[in-house]
C-alpha positions as CSV (number, residue, x, y, z in Angstrom):
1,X,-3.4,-4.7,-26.1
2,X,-5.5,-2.6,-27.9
3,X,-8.1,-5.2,-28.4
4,X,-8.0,-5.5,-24.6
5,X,-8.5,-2.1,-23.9
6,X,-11.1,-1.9,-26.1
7,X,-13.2,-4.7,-24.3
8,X,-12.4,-3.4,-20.8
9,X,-14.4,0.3,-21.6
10,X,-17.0,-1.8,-23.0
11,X,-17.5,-3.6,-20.3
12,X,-17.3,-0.7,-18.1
13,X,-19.8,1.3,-19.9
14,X,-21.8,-2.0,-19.4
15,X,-21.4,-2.1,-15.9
16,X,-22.0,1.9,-15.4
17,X,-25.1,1.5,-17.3
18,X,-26.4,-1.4,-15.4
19,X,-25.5,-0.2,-12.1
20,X,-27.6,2.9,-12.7
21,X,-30.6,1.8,-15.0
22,X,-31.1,-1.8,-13.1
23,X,-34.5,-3.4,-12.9
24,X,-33.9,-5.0,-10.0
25,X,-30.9,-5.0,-6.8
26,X,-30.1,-8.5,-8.6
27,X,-28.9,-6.8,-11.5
28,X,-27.6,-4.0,-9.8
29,X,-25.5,-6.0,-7.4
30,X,-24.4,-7.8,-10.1
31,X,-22.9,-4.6,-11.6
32,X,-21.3,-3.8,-8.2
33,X,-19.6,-6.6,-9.0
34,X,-18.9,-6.2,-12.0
35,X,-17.3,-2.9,-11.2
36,X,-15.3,-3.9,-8.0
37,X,-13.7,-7.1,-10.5
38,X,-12.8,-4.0,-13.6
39,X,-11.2,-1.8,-10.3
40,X,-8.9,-4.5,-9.1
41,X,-7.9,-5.3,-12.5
42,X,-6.0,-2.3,-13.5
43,X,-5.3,1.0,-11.8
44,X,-6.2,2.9,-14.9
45,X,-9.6,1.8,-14.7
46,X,-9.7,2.2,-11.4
47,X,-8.8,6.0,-11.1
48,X,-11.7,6.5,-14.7
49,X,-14.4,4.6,-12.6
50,X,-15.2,7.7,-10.2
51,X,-15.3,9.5,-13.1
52,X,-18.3,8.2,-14.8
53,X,-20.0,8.7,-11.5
54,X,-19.9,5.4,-9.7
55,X,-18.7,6.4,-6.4
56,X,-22.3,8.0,-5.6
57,X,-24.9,4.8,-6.6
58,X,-22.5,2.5,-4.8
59,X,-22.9,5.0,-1.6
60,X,-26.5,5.3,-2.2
61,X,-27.0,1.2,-2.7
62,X,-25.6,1.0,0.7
63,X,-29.2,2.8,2.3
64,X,-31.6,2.1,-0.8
65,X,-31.2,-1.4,-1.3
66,X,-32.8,-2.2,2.3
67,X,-32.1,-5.1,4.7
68,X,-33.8,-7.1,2.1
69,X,-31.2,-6.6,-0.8
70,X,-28.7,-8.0,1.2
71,X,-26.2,-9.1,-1.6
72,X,-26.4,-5.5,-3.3
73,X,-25.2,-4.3,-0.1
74,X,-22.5,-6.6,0.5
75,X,-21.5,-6.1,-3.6
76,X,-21.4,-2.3,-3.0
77,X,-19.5,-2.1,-0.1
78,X,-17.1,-4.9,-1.7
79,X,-16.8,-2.5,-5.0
80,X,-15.8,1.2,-2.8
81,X,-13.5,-1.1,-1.2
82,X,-12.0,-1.8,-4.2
83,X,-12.2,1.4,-5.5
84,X,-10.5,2.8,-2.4
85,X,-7.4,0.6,-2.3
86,X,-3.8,2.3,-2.5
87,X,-6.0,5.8,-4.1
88,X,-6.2,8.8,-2.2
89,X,-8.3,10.6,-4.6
90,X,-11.2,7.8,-4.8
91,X,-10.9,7.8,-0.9
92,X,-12.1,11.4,-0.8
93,X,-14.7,11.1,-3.4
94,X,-16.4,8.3,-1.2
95,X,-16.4,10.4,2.0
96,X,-17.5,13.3,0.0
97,X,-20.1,11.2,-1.1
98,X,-21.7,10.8,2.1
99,X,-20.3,7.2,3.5
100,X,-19.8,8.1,6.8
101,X,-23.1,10.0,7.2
102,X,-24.5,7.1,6.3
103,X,-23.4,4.4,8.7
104,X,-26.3,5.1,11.4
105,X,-28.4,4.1,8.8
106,X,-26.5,0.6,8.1
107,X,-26.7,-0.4,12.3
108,X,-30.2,-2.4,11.4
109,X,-27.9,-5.2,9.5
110,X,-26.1,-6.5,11.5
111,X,-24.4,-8.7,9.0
112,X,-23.3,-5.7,7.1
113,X,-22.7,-3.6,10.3
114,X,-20.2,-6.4,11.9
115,X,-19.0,-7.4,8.2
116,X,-15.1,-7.3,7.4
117,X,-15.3,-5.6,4.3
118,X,-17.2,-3.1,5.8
119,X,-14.4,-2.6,8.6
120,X,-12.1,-2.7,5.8
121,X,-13.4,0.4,3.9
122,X,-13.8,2.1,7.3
123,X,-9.9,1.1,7.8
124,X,-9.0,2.7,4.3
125,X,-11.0,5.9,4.6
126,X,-9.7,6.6,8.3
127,X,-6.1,6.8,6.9
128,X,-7.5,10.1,5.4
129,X,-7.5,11.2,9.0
130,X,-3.4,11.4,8.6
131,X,-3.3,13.7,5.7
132,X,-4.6,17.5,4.6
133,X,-7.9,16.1,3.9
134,X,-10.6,17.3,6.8
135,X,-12.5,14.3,7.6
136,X,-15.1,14.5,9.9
137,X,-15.4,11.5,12.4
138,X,-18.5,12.4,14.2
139,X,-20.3,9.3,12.8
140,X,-17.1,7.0,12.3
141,X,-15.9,6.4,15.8
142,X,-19.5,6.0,17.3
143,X,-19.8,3.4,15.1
144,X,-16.4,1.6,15.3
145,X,-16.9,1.8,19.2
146,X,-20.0,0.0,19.1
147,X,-18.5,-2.3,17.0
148,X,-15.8,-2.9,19.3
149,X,-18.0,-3.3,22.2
150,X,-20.2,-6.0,20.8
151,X,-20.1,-9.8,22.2
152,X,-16.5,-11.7,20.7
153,X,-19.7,-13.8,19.5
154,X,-20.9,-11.2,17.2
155,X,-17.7,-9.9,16.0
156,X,-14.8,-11.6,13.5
157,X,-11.3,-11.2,14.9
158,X,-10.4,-9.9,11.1
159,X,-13.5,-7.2,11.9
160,X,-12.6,-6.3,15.7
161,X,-8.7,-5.7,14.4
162,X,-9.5,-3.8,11.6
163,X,-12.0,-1.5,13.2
164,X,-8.9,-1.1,16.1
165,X,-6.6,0.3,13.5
166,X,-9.2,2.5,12.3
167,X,-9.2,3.9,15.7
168,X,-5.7,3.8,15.7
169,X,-5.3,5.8,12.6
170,X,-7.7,8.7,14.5
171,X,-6.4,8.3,17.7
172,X,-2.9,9.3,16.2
173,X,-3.8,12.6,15.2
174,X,-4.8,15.4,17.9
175,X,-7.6,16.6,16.0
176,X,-9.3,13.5,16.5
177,X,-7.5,11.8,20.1
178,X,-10.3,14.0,22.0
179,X,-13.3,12.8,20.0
180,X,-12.1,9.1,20.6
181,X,-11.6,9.8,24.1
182,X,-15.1,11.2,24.5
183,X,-17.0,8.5,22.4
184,X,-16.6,5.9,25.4
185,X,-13.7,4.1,23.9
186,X,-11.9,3.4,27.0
187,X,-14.1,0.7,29.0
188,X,-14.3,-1.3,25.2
189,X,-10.5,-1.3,25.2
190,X,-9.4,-2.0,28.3
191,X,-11.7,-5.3,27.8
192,X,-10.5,-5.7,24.7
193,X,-6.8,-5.6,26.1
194,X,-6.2,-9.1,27.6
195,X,-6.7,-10.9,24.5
196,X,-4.3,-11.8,21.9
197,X,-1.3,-9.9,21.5
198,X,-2.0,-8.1,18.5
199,X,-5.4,-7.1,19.2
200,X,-3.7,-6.1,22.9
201,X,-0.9,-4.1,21.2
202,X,-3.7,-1.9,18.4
203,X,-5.7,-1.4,21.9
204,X,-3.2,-0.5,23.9
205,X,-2.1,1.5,21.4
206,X,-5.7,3.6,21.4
207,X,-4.9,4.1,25.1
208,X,-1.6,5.4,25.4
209,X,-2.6,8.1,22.5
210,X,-5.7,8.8,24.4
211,X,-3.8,9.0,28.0
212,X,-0.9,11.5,26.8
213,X,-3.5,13.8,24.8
214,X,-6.8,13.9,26.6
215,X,-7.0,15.1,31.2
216,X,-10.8,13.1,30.5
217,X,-9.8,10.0,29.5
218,X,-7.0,9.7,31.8
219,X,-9.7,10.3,34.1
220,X,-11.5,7.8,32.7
221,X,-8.9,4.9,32.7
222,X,-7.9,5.9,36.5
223,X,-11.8,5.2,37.3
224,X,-12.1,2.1,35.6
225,X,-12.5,-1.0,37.6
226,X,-11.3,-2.9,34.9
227,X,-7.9,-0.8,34.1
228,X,-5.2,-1.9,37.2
229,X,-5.5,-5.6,35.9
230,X,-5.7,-4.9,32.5
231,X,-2.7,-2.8,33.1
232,X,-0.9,-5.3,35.2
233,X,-1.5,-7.8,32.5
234,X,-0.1,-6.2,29.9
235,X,3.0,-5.4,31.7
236,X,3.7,-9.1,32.1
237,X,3.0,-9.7,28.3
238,X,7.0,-10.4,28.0
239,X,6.5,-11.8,24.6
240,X,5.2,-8.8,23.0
241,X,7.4,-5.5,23.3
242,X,4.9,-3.4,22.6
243,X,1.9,-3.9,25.3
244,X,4.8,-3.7,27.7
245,X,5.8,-0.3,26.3
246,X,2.2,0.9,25.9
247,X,1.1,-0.1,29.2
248,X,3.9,1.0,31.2
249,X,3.3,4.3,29.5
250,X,0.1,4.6,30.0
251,X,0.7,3.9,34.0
252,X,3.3,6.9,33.4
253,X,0.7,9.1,32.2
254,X,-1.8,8.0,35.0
255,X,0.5,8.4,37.4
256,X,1.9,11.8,36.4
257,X,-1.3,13.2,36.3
258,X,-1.4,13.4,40.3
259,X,-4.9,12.9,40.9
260,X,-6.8,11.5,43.5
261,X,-7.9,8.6,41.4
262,X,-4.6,8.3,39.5
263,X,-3.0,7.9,43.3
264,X,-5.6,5.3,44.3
265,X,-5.3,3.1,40.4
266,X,-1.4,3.0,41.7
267,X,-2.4,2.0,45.1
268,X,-4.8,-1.4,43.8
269,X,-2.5,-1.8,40.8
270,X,0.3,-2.2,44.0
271,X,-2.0,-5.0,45.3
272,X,-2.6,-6.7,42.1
273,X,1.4,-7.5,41.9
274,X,2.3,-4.2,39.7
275,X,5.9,-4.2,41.5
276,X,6.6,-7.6,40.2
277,X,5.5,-7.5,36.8
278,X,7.6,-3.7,36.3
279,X,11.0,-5.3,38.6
280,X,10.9,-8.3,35.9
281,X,10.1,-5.8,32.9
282,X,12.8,-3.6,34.3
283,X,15.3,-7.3,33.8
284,X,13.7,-8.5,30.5
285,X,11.8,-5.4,28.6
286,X,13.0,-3.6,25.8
287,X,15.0,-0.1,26.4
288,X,12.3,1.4,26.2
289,X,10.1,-0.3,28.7
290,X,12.7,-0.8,30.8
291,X,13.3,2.9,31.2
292,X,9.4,3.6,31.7
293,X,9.7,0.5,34.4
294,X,12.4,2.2,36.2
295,X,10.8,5.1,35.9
296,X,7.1,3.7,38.0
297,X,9.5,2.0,40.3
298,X,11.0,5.2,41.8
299,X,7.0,6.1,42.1
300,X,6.6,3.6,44.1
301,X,9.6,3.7,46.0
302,X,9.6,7.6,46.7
303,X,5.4,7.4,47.4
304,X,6.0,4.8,50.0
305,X,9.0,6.6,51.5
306,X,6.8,9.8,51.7
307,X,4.3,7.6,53.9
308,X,7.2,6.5,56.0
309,X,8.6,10.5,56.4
310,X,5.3,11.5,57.5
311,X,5.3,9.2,60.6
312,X,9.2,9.2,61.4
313,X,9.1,11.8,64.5
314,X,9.1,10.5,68.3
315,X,8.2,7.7,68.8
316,X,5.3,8.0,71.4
317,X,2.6,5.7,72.8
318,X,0.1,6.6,69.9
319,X,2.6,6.3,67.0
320,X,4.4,3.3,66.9
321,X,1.7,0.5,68.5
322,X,-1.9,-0.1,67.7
323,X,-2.6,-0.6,71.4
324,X,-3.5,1.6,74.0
325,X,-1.6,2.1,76.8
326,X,-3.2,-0.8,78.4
327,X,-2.8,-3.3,75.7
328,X,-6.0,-2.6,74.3
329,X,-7.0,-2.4,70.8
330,X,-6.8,1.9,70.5
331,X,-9.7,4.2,71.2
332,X,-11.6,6.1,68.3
333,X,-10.5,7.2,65.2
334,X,-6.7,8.1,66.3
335,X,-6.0,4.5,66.7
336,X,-7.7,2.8,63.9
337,X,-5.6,5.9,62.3
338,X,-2.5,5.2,64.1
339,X,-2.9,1.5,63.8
340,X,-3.4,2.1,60.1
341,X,-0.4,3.9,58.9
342,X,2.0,1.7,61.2
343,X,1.2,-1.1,59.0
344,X,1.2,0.9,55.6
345,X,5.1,1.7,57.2
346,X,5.7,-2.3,57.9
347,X,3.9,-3.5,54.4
348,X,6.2,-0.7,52.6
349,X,9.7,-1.7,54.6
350,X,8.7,-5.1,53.3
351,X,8.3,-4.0,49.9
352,X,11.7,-2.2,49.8
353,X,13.7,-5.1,51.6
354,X,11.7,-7.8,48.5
355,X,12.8,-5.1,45.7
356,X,16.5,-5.6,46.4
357,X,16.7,-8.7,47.3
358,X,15.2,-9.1,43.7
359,X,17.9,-6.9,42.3
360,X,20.7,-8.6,44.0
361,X,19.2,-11.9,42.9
362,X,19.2,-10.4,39.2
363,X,22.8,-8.8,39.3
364,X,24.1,-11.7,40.7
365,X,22.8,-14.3,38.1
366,X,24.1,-11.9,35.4
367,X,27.4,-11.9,37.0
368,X,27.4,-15.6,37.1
369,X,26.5,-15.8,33.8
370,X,29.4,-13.4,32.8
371,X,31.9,-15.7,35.0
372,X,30.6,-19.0,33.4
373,X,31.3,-17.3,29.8
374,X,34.7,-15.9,31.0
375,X,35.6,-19.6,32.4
376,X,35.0,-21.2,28.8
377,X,36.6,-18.7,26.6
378,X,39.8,-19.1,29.0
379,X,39.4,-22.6,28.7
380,X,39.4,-22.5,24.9
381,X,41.8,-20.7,24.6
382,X,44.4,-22.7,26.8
383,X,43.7,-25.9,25.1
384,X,44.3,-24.0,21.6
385,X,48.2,-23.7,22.9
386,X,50.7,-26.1,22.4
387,X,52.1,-27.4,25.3
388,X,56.0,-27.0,25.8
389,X,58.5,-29.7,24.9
């Protein structure tokens, strides 16, 4: 043991000394190496590393070496990330050494820039974000949203999903919800949200922390073209629990918020099937999604039967046709109006009378199914009984 330990600080003085003094960034990523191999090893050596001052020339390799000195790179990014792992204190020392001011400069690589061991390191240093330590994300989330927002051809599924949890981990804590919110997240994650279920559940994840803490990017979401089908898509992701109980928060939020465009991402989401997908998440979601379901339901119910209120008086001439009183098509803007809202009324009786008939449909398979159980155990249980002599 003692022979071992022995030959482990020699070959960390080595690999200090070469990492420092190299001739060339051959030798020096070779040290890199060399120092990420000694860090995974043994978590002794691993918490002495920083100590002898390595955490600083593996930051600085990162600019120095160039576009040219592509391995060094690599090799020093693979060595913080190895140095980072499970270690609070070495996760400081490398944001105090100036990583994260530093990723503007890496955006010229784009091998390094899009690489997963990058995204990696940038995962492990964001979980600083839910602790004491104040880490500044005024250069990380630019640069994990731009990753984010690159081509699916330019970016590794392993790098996309790590740099989402790295969001996540910020997006969780309300110092830095706003600054993700303002950084143009939103129209990268909604397109990011109808692909596989766990890169949908991290990004719709993102959202629903960015829609209960931040007015702008609930703003934001009700604008976007792309966020009623996105929405609506995730709703009617039955196999995964959560996108149905981030998205149909997320539509809570939306919704709550009583804006103009909030009212109008309800109105298209309406049109894009949204009463469907929540009546069926309502029947198959989790508790939780099924309560939130319910919850938009009523929405929709109580808006449409506000509509209906507001046109419920006498019926006269003008109210309750969308011809004149000569069986023309109505005159001006009162009977395109009037015309108008009698067939919001219609299209919303139709909705309500299709929503129970649903619900009856539901409750009365259920009760079947209760019946059909009921009918067996009986029948066991006669069979199971002697029959008299």
């Amino acid at each position: 043991m003692g022979d071992a330990s022995g030959g482990d600080a020699a070959a960390v003085r080595r690999a200090v000394k070469r990492l420092s003094f190299g001739a060339s960034w051959e030798e020096r990523a070779a040290a890199a190496a060399e120092v990420g191999r000694l860090a995974r090893s043994d978590e002794r050596t691993k918490r002495a590393l920083p100590e002898l001052g390595v955490v600083p020339l593996l930051v600085s390799m990162l600019v120095d070496a160039g576009a040219g000195a592509r391995a060094a790179r690599m090799a020093a990014v693979r060595a913080l990330l190895e140095l980072a792992r499970g270690t609070h204190r070495n996760k400081v020392l490398i944001v105090k050494a100036g990583l994260l001011k530093k990723l503007p400069e890496l955006t010229d690589d784009r091998d390094l820039a899009r690489s997963h061991d990058l995204a990696l390191l940038l995962l492990s240093v964001s979980s600083l974000a839910n602790t004491d330590f104040p880490l500044s994300s005024a250069e990380l989330i630019p640069f994990l949203v731009a990753t984010l927002s690159s081509s699916a051809d330019d970016v590794a599924t392993g790098t996309r999903l790590s740099c989402l949890a790295a969001l996540r981990n910020l997006s969780a804590n309300l110092a830095h919800v706003r600054a993700v919110a303002a950084s143009g997240a939103v129209h990268a994650l909604l397109a990011l949200s109808s692909l596989d279920d766990t890169t949908s559940e991290t990004t719709l994840g993102v959202l629903s922390d960015m829609a209960a803490a931040s007015a702008a990017a609930r703003r934001e979401m009700a604008e976007n073209e792309a966020a009623p089908r996105a929405l609506v898509e995730a709703m009617a992701r039955h196999e995964s629990a959560p996108c149905q109980e981030h998205a149909t928060y997320v539509v809570m939020a939306l919704a709550h918020d009583g804006t103009g465009a909030g009212r109008e991402l309800m109105r298209r989401m309406r049109r894009l099937g949204a009463v469907q997908a929540l009546l069926e998440v309502s029947l198959l979601g989790s508790p939780l999604a099924r309560s939130r379901a319910a919850k938009i339901l009523q929405w929709f119910k109580e808006d449409g039967q506000n509509r209906i209120r507001a046109h419920s008086g006498p019926r006269t001439e003008a109210s309750c046709s969308c011809h004149g009183s000569d069986g023309s098509l109505g005159d001006g803007d009162g009977g395109t109006e009037a015309c108008r809202n009698t067939m919001d009324r219609i299209v919303k009786q139709s909705l309500d009378r299709n929503m129970k008939s649903i619900m009856r449909r539901a409750t009365t398979s259920v009760d079947m199914t209760t019946n059909a159980k009921s009918t067996k155990l009986l029948e066991a249980s006669s069979s199971s009984k002697s029959l008299p002599c």
